[in-house]
C-alpha positions as CSV (number, residue, x, y, z in Angstrom):
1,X,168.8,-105.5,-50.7
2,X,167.9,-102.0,-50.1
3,X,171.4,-100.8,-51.7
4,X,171.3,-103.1,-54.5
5,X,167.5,-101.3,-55.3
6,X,169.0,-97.9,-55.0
7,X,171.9,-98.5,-57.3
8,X,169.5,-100.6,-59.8
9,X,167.2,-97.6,-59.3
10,X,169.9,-95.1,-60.4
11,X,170.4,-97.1,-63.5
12,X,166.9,-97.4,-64.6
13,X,166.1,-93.3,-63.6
14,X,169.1,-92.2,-65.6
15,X,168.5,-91.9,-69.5
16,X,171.5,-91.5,-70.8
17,X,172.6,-95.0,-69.0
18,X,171.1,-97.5,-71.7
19,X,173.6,-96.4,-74.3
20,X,177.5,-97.4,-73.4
21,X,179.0,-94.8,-72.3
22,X,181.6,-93.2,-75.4
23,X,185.5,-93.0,-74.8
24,X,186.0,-89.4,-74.3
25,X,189.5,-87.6,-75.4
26,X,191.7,-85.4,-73.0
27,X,190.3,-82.6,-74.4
28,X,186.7,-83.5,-74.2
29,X,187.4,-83.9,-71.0
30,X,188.9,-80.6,-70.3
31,X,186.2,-79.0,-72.1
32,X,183.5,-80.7,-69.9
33,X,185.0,-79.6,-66.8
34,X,185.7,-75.8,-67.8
35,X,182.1,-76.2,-68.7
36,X,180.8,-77.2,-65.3
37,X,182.9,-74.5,-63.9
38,X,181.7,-71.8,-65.7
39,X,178.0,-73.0,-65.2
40,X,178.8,-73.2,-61.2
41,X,180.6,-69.3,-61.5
42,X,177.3,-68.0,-63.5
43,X,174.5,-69.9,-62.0
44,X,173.4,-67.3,-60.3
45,X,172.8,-64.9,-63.1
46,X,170.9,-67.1,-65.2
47,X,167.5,-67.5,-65.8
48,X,165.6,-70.8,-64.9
49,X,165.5,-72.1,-68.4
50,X,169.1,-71.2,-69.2
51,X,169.7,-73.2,-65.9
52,X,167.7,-76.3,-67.5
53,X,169.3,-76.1,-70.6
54,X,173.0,-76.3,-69.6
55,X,172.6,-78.9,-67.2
56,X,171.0,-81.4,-69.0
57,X,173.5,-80.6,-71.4
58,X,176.3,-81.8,-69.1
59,X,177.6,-85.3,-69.0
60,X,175.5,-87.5,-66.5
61,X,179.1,-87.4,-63.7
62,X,179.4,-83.6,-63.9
63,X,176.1,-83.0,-64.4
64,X,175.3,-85.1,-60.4
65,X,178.4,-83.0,-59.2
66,X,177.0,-79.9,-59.8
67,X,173.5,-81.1,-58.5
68,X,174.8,-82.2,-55.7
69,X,176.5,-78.9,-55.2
70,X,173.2,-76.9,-55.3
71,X,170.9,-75.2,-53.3
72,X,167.5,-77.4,-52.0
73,X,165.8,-74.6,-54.1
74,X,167.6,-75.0,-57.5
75,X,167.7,-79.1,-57.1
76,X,164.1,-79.3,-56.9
77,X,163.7,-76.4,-59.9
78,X,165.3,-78.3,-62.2
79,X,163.9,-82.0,-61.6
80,X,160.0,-80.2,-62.0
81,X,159.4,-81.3,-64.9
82,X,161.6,-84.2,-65.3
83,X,159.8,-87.4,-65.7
84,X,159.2,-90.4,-62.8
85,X,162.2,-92.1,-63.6
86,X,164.6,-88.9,-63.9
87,X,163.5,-87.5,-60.8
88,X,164.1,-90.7,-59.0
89,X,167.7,-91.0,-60.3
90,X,168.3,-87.5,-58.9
91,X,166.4,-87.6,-56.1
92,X,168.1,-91.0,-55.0
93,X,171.9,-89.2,-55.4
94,X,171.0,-87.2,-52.3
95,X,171.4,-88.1,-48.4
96,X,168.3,-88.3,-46.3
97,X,168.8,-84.3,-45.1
98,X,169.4,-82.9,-48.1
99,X,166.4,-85.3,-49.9
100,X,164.2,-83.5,-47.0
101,X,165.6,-80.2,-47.8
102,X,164.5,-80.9,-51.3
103,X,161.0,-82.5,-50.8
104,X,160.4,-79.3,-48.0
105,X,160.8,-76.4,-50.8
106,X,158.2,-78.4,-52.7
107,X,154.6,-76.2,-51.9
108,X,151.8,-79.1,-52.5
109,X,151.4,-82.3,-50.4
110,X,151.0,-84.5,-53.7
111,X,154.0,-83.8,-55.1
112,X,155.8,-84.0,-51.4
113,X,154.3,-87.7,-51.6
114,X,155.4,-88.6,-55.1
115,X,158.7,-87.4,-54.5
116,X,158.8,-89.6,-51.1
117,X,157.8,-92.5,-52.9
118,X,160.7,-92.7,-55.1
119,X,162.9,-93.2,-52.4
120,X,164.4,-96.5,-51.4
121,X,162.4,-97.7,-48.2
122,X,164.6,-96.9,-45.3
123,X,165.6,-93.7,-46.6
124,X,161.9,-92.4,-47.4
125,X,161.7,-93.8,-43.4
126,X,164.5,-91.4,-42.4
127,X,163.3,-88.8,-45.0
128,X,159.8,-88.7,-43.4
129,X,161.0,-88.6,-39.8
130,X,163.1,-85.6,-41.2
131,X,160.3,-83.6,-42.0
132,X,158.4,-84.2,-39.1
133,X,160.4,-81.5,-37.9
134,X,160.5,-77.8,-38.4
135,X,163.5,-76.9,-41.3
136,X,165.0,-74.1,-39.4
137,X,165.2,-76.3,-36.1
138,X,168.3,-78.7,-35.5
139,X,165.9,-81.7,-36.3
140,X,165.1,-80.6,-39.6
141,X,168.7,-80.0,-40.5
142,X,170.3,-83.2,-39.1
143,X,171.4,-86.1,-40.7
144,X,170.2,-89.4,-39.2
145,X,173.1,-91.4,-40.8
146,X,176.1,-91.4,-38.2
147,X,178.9,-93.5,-36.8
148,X,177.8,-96.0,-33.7
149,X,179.8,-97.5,-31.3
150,X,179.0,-99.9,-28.0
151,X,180.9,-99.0,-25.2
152,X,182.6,-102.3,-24.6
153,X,183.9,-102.7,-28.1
154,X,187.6,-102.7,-28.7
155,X,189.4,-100.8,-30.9
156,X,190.3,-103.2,-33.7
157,X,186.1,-104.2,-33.4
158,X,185.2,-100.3,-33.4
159,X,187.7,-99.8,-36.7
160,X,186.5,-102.8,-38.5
161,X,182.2,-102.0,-37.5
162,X,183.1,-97.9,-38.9
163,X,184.4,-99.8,-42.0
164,X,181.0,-101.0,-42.2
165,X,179.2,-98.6,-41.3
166,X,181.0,-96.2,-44.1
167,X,179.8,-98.1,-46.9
168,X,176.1,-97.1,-45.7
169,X,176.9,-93.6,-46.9
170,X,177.2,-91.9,-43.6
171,X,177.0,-88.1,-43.0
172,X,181.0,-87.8,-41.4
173,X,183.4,-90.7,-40.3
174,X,185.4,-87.7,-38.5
175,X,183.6,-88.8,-35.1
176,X,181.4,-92.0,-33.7
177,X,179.3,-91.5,-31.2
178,X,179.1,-93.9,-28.1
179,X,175.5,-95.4,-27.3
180,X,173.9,-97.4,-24.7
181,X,171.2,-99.7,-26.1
182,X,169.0,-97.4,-25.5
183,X,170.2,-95.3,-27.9
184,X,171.6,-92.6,-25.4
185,X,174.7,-90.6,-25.9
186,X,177.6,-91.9,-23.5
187,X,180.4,-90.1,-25.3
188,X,182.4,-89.0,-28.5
189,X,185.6,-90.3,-29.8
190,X,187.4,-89.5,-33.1
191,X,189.1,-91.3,-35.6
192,X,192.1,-89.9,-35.1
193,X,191.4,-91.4,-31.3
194,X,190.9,-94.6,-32.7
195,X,194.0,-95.3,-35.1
196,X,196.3,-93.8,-31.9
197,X,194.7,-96.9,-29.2
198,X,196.3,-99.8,-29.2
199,X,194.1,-102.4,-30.6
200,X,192.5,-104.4,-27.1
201,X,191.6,-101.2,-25.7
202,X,187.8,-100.4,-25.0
203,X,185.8,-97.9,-26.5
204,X,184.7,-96.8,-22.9
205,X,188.1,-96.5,-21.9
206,X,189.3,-93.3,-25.0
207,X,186.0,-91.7,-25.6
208,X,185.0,-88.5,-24.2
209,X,182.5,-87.8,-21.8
210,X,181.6,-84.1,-21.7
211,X,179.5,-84.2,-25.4
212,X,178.4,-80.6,-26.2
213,X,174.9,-81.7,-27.5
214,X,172.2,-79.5,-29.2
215,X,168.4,-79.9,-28.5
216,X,166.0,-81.4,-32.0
217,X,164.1,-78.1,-31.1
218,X,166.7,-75.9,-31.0
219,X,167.2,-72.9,-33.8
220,X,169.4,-73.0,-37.0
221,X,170.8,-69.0,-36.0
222,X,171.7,-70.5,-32.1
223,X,173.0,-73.6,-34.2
224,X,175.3,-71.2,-36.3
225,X,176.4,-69.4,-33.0
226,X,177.2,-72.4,-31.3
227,X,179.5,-73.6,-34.5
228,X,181.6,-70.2,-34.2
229,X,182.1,-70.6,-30.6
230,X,183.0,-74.2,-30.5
231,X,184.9,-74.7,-33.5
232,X,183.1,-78.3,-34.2
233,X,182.7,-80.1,-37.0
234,X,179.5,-82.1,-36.2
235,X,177.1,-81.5,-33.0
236,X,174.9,-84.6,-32.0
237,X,171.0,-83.8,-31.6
238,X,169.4,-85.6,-28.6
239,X,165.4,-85.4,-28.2
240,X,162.7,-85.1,-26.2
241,X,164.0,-88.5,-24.3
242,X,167.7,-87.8,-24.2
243,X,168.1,-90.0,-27.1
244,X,170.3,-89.1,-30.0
245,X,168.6,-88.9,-33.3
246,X,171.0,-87.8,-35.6
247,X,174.0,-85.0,-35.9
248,X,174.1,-81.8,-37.5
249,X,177.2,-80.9,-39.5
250,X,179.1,-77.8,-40.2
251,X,178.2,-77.8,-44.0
252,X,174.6,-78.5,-43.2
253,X,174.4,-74.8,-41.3
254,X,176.9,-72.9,-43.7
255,X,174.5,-72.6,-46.3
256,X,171.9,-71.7,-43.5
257,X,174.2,-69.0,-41.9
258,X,174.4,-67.1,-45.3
259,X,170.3,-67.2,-45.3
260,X,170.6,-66.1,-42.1
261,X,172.8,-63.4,-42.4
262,X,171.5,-62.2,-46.3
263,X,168.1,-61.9,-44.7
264,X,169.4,-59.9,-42.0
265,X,171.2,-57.9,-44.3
266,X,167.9,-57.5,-46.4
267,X,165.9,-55.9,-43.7
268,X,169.0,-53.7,-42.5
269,X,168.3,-51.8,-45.8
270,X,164.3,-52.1,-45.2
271,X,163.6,-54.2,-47.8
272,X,161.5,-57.6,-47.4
273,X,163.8,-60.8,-47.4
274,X,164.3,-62.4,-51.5
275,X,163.6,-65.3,-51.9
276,X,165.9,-66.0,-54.7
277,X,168.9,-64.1,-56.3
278,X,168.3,-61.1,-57.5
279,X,168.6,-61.3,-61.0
280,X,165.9,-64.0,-60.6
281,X,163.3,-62.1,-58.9
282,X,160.7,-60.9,-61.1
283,X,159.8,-56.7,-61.4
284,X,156.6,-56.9,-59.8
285,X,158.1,-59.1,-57.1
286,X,160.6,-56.6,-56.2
287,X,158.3,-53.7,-56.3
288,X,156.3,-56.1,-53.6
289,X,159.3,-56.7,-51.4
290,X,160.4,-53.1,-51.8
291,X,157.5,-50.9,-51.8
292,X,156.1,-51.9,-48.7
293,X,158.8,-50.5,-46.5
294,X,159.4,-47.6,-48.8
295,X,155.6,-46.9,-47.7
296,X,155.6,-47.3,-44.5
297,X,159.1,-44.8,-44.3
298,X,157.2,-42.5,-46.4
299,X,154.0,-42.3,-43.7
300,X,156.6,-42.1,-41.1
301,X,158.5,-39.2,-43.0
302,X,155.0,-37.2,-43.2
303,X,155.3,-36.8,-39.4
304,X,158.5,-34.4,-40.9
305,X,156.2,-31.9,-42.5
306,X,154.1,-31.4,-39.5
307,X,156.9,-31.2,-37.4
308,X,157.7,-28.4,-39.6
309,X,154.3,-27.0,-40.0
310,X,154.0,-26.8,-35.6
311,X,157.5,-24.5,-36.4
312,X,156.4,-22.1,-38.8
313,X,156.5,-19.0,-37.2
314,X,159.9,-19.6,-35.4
315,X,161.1,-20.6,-39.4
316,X,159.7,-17.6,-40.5
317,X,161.3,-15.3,-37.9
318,X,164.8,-16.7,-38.6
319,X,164.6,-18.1,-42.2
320,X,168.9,-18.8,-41.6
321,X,167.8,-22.0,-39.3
322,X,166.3,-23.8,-42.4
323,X,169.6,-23.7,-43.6
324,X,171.0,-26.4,-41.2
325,X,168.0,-28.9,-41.3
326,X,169.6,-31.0,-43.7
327,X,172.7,-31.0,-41.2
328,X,170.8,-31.7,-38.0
329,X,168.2,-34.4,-40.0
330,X,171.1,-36.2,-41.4
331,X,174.0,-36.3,-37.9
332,X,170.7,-37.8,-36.3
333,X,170.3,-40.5,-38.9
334,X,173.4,-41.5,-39.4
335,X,174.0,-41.7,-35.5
336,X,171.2,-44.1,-35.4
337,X,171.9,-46.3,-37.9
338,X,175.3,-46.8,-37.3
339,X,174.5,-47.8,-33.2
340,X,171.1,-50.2,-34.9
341,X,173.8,-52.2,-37.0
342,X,176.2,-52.6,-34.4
343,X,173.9,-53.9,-31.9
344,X,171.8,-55.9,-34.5
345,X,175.2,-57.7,-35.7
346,X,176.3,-58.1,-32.0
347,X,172.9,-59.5,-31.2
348,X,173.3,-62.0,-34.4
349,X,177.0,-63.3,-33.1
350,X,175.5,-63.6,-30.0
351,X,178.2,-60.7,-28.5
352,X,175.3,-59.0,-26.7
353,X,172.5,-60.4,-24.9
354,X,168.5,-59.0,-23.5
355,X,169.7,-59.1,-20.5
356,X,173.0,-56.6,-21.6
357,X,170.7,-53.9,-22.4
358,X,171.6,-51.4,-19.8
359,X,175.1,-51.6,-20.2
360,X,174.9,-50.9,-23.8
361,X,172.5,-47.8,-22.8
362,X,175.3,-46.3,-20.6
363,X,178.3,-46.7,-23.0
364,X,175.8,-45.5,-26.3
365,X,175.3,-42.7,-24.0
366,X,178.8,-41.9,-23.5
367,X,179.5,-42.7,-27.2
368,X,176.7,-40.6,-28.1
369,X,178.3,-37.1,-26.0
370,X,181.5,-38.2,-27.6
371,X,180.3,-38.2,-31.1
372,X,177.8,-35.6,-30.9
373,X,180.5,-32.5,-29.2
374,X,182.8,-33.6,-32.1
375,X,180.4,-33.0,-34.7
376,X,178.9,-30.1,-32.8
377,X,182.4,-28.5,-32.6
378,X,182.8,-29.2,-36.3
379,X,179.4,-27.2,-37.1
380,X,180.2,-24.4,-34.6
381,X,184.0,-24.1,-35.9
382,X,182.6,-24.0,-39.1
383,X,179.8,-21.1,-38.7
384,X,181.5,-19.1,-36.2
385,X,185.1,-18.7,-38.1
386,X,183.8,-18.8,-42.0
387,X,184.9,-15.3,-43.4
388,X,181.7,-14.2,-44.6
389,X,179.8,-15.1,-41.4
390,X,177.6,-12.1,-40.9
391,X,176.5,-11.8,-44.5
392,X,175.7,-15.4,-44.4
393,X,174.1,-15.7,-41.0
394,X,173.6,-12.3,-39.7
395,X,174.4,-10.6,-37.1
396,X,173.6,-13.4,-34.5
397,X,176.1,-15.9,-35.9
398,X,177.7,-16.6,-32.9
399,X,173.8,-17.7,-31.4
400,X,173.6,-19.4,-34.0
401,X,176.6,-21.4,-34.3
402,X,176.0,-22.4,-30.7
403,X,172.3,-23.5,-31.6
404,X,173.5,-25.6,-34.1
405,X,176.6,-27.2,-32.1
406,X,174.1,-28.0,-29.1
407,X,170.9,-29.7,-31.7
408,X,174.3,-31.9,-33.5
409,X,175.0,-32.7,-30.0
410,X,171.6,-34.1,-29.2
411,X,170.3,-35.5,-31.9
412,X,173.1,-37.5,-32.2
413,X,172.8,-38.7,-28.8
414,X,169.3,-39.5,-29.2
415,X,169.9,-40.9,-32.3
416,X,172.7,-43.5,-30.5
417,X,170.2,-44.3,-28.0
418,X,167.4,-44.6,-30.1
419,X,169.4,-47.2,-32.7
420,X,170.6,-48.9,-29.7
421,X,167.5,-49.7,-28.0
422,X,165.1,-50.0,-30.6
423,X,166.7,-53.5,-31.6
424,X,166.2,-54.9,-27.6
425,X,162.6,-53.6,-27.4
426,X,161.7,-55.8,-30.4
427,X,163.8,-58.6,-29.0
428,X,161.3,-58.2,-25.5
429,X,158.7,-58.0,-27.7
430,X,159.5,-61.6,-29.6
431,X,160.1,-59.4,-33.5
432,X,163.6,-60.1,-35.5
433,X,165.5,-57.1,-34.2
434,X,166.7,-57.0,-37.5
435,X,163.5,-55.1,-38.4
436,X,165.0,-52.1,-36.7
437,X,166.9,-51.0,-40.0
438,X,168.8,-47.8,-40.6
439,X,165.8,-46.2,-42.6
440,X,163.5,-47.0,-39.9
441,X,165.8,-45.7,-37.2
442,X,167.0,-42.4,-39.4
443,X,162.9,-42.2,-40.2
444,X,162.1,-42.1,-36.1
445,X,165.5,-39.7,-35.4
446,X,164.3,-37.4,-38.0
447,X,161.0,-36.2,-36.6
448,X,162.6,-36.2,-33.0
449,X,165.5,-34.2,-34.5
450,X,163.5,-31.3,-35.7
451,X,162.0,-31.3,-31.9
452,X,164.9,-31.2,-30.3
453,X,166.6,-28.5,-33.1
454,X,163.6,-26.0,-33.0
455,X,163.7,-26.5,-29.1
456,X,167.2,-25.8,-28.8
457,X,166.9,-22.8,-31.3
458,X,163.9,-21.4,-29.2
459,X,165.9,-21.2,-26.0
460,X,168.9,-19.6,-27.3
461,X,167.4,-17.6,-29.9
462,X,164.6,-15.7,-28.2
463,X,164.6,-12.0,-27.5
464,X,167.3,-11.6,-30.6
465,X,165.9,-13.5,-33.4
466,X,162.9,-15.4,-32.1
């Protein structure tokens, strides 16, 4: 009964349904499909009303293919101000998840309701239970529409109840899970499995065992990592109870992965996550997301100039050393940022763990002395053997080529250590160590930089130019 309302309800929602549908040439046809293409390569760049415009100008199938196709953010966009019955025939096009997905980017609790109450009643059941859960949590992304087998079924019964079960519009027919009545997870088999068996054989007898199995509570990044490493097409979600509630599939975290990883991406350049595409974000948003790291750089950068200001008199003295700050601020920088990505991106893959933090200190170490007497011998090379040394330098070239080979060598071994730590301390300290982005690292190496340069100057340098 519950189908035969849905499908009733699609007919009813859907405007364009109470005219016949019109014959349509071969090249209408075409034309509608390049259409839909073009819309799906360009959706991105176009403004929200564009967006409106072309869609509802689509024919009612491609128009529900590219829906369907669309982010939870878009759908629910473009349905706003759609009227009851519209949004329901939209609405009711999408599986439980994705309906939650939907209702979940909606910001008020009225409008979470009405949307809920144009679902069919067992969906808006499984809808509800959906959101109970947090969205970036394996409950909040499963699907709780999946294949079920007893144990002690035989083959021919498992194929012919999956035949079933398939017409409900389940989330993947690639694997049935096993259940006790209880609703526990006994094992896995696939229908691959299945077709192989010979008919009489149980259920019990071909499924596997060892399920790898994800918690409701786990998060969508570990979700992601676990999908890399497994190479899985589904994972089944258990809760609280050891009771499987539902499975999560590898389209469901794709999408999530590219949040994931455009976020993380985001704050490597020190800019606050968007929220939408770019195009789409509004000036005085992007100052917002933008301007408050560039601020907080800027404060950082101050500490710079007093730096500078404490080294006055030795810049004074020997005016030639101001010539190589851009040199020593930058190799320090640089350094940094390129150890803070690695380890951030290792951290993301799941390559490096807290506990890996001392290892990593010992070979940035190493890579840091590596690095830094390259560049170092690059600098002194490059002072000690240009051809108009003295009149550049002075007299004291040779001092200071050697100043400037030893400050490369360690600033950029404080800047590797620095960048590769920074992300594990705000690990321990339960922040997104994506936070530790090049400009914040390059901003911390530069202050430290100038130390260790007018340091390293004032030990070589003194009694001949200082």
């Amino acid at each position: 009964m519950e189908n035969d309302e849905n499908n009733s309800s699609h007919s009813t929602g859907d405007i364009s349904s109470s005219h016949p549908p019109e014959a349509q040439t071969p090249f209408e046809v075409d034309q509608n499909f390049q259409n839909l293409i073009h819309l799906q390569d360009h959706w991105s760049q176009m403004t929200l009303a564009d967006r409106k415009e072309k869609f509802f100008q689509l024919p009612r199938t491609d128009a529900e293919e590219l829906f369907l196709s669309l982010t939870a953010l878009d759908q629910s966009q473009l349905i706003e101000d759609c009227s009851t019955l519209e949004k329901r025939s939209w609405v009711r096009l999408l599986a439980p998840d994705d309906a939650a997905d939907l209702i979940q980017e909606v910001s008020e609790d009225e409008q979470k309701e009405e949307y809920l109450s144009l679902l069919d009643p067992q969906t808006k059941r499984e809808v509800s239970a959906l959101l109970a859960y947090s969205e970036d949590k394996a409950g909040g992304l499963m699907s709780s529409r999946f294949i079920r087998l007893r144990p002690n079924m035989n083959v021919d019964e498992a194929i012919s109840y999956i035949r079933i079960q398939a017409r409900t519009q389940v989330e993947t027919v690639y694997y049935s899970y096993v259940l006790d009545p209880e609703q526990k997870l006994l094992g896995v088999v696939s229908f691959r499995e299945l077709f192989a068996s010979t008919p009489n054989k149980k259920v019990s007898e071909i499924m596997h065992t060892d399920v790898f199995k994800i918690s409701v509570d786990l998060d969508q990044e570990t979700i992601s990592q676990i999908f890399n490493k497994q190479d899985l097409m589904a994972l089944p979600v258990i809760d609280a109870q050891n009771k499987m509630v539902g499975i999560v599939t590898f389209d469901d975290v794709a999408e999530v992965t590219q949040e994931e990883v455009t976020e993380d991406i985001h704050k490597l350049g020190g800019v606050e996550s968007l929220d939408a595409p770019y195009l789409q974000i509004s000036f005085l948003q992007m100052i917002k997301k933008r301007g408050g790291w560039l601020m907080i750089l800027f404060i950082g950068e101050m500490f710079t100039a007093s730096a500078l200001g404490y080294y006055q008199g030795e810049l004074e003295k020997a005016v030639v050393l101001a010539m190589f700050l851009p040199l020593i601020i930058s190799s320090g920088g640089n350094s940094g940022s390129q150890a803070s990505t690695l380890i951030i991106r290792a951290m993301a893959l799941g390559e490096v763990k807290l506990k890996d933090w001392l290892r990593v200190l010992f070979r940035e170490i190493a890579s840091g002395l590596a690095l830094g007497a390259g560049l170092g011998l690059i600098g002194l090379i490059r002072i000690y053997f240009w051809p108009w040394r003295e009149s550049m330098y002075g007299e004291h070239y040779g001092l200071i080529a050697t100043t400037v080979a030893l400050s490369v060598l360690g600033v950029v071994l404080w800047g590797t250590i620095s960048g590769s730590m920074l992300p594990f301390i705000l690990r321990k300290l339960k922040f997104d160590p994506a936070s530790a982005s090049a400009p914040a690292v390059a901003t911390i190496v530069d202050v430290t930089g100038l130390i260790i340069y007018f340091t390293v100057a004032s030990l070589i340098l003194r009694g001949n130019l200082l």
